[in-house]
C-alpha positions as CSV (number, residue, x, y, z in Angstrom):
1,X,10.4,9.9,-32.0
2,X,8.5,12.7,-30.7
3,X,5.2,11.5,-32.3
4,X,4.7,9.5,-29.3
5,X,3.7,13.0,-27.7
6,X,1.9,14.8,-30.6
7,X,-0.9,16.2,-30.3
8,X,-2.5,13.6,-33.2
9,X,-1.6,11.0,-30.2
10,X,-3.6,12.7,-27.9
11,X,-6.9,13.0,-30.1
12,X,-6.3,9.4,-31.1
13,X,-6.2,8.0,-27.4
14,X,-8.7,10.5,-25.9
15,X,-10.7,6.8,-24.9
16,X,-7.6,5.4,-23.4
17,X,-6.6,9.1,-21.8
18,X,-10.1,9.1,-20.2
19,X,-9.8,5.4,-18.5
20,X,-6.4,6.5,-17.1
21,X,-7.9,9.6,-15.6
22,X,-11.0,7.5,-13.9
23,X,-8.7,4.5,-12.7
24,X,-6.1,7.4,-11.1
25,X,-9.3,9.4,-10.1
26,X,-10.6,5.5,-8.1
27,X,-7.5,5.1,-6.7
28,X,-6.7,8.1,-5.5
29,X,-9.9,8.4,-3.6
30,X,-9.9,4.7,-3.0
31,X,-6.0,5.6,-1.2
32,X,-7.1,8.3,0.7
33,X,-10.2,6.4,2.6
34,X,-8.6,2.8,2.9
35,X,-5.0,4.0,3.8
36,X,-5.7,5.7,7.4
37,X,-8.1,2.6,8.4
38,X,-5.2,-0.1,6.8
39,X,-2.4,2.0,8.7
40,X,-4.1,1.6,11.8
41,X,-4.8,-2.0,11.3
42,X,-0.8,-2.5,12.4
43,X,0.0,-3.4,15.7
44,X,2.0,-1.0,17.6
45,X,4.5,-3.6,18.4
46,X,4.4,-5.1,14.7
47,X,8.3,-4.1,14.4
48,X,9.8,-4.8,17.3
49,X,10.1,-8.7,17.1
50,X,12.5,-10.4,14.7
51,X,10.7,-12.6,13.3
52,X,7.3,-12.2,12.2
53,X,4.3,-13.7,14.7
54,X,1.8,-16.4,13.1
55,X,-1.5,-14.8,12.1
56,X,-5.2,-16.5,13.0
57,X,-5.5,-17.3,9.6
58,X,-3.9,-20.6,10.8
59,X,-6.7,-21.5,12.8
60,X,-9.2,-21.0,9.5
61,X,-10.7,-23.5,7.5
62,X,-8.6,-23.9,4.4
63,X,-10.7,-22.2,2.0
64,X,-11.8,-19.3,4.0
65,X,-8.2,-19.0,5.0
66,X,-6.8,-19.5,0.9
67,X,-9.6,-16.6,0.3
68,X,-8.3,-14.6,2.8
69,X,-5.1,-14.8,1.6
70,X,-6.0,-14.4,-2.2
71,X,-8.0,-11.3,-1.2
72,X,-5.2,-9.7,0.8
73,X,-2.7,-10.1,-2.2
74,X,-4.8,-8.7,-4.2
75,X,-5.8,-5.5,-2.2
76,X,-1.7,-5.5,-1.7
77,X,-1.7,-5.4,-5.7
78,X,-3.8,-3.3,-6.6
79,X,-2.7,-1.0,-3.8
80,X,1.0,-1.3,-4.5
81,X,-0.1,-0.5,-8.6
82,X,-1.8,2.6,-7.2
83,X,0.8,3.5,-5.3
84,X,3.4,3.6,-8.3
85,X,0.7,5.4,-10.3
86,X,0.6,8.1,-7.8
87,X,4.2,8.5,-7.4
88,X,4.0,10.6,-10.9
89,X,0.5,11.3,-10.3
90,X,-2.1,13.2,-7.5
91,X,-2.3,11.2,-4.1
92,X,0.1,9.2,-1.3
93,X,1.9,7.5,-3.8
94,X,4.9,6.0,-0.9
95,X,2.5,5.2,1.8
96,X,0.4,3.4,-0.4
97,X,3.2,1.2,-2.2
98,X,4.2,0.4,1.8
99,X,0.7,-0.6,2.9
100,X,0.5,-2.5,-0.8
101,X,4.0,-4.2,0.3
102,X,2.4,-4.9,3.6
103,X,-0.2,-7.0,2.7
104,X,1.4,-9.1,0.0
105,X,2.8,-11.8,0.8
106,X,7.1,-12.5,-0.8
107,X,9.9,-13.7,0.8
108,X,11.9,-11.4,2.7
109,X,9.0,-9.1,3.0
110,X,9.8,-8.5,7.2
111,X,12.9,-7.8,6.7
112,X,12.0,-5.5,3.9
113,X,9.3,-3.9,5.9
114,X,11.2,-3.3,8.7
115,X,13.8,-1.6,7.1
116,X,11.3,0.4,5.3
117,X,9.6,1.7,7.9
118,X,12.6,2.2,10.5
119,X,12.7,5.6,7.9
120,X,12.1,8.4,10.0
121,X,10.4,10.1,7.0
122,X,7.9,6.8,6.4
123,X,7.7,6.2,10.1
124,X,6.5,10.1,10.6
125,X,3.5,9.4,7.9
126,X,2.7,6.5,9.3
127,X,2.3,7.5,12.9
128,X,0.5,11.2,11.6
129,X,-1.8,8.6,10.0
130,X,-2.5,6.7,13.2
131,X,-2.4,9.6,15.6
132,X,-5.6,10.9,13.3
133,X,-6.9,7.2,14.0
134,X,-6.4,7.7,17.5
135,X,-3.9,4.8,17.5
136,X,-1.1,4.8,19.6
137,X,2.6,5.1,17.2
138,X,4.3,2.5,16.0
139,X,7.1,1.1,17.5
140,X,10.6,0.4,15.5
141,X,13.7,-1.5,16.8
142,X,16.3,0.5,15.3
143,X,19.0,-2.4,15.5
């Protein structure tokens, strides 16, 4: 049972160890320049309504406006796949699954969002994230 953590494992993978250390090496630099800019991409007020505003994306024609969308789910993947990586490994492992739930697109995602960041913990990286920015904070209704 313990063979999966021998060191015969180890010598055997060394290819596979390697590409895990370069994709958590990607990410976690990839995390560190895109999360500040995506952070302060949120509208202070983003929050404090109920329901969630129609985007512009409306207004698009439909196929820059269905590779808009594909592109954002997939930078919401990837980042949200980071973001689990680096809860067990080096980088911003919660703020990046947030952003990563931000931009994907589920049902119940405002509500989940809202709750998420009405956390005083997540809300304080956040706004330390946007006050670097020079963004004003975000804004939570706490109701």
């Amino acid at each position: 049972m313990l063979e999966w953590f021998s060191f015969e494992w180890f010598s055997e993978n060394q290819t596979l160890i390697t590409w895990l250390s370069v994709v958590s090496l990607i990410t976690f630099v990839g995390s560190l320049l895109a999360l500040p800019w995506l952070v302060s991409m949120i509208p202070e007020d983003y929050f404090l309504h109920h329901r969630r505003k129609p985007t512009n994306l409306k207004h698009q024609h439909p196929i820059i406006r269905l590779l808009l969308v594909v592109g954002k789910n997939l930078l919401g993947l990837v980042l949200l796949c980071g973001g689990i990586l680096m809860l067990f490994l080096p980088g911003q492992g919660l703020l990046t699954v947030i952003v990563g739930l931000l931009l994907l697109d589920y049902p119940g995602k405002f509500i989940l969002e809202r709750r998420i960041v009405a956390q005083p913990s997540v809300l304080q990286g956040l706004n330390w994230l946007r006050t670097k920015a020079n963004h004003p904070p975000i804004k939570v209704d706490h109701h």
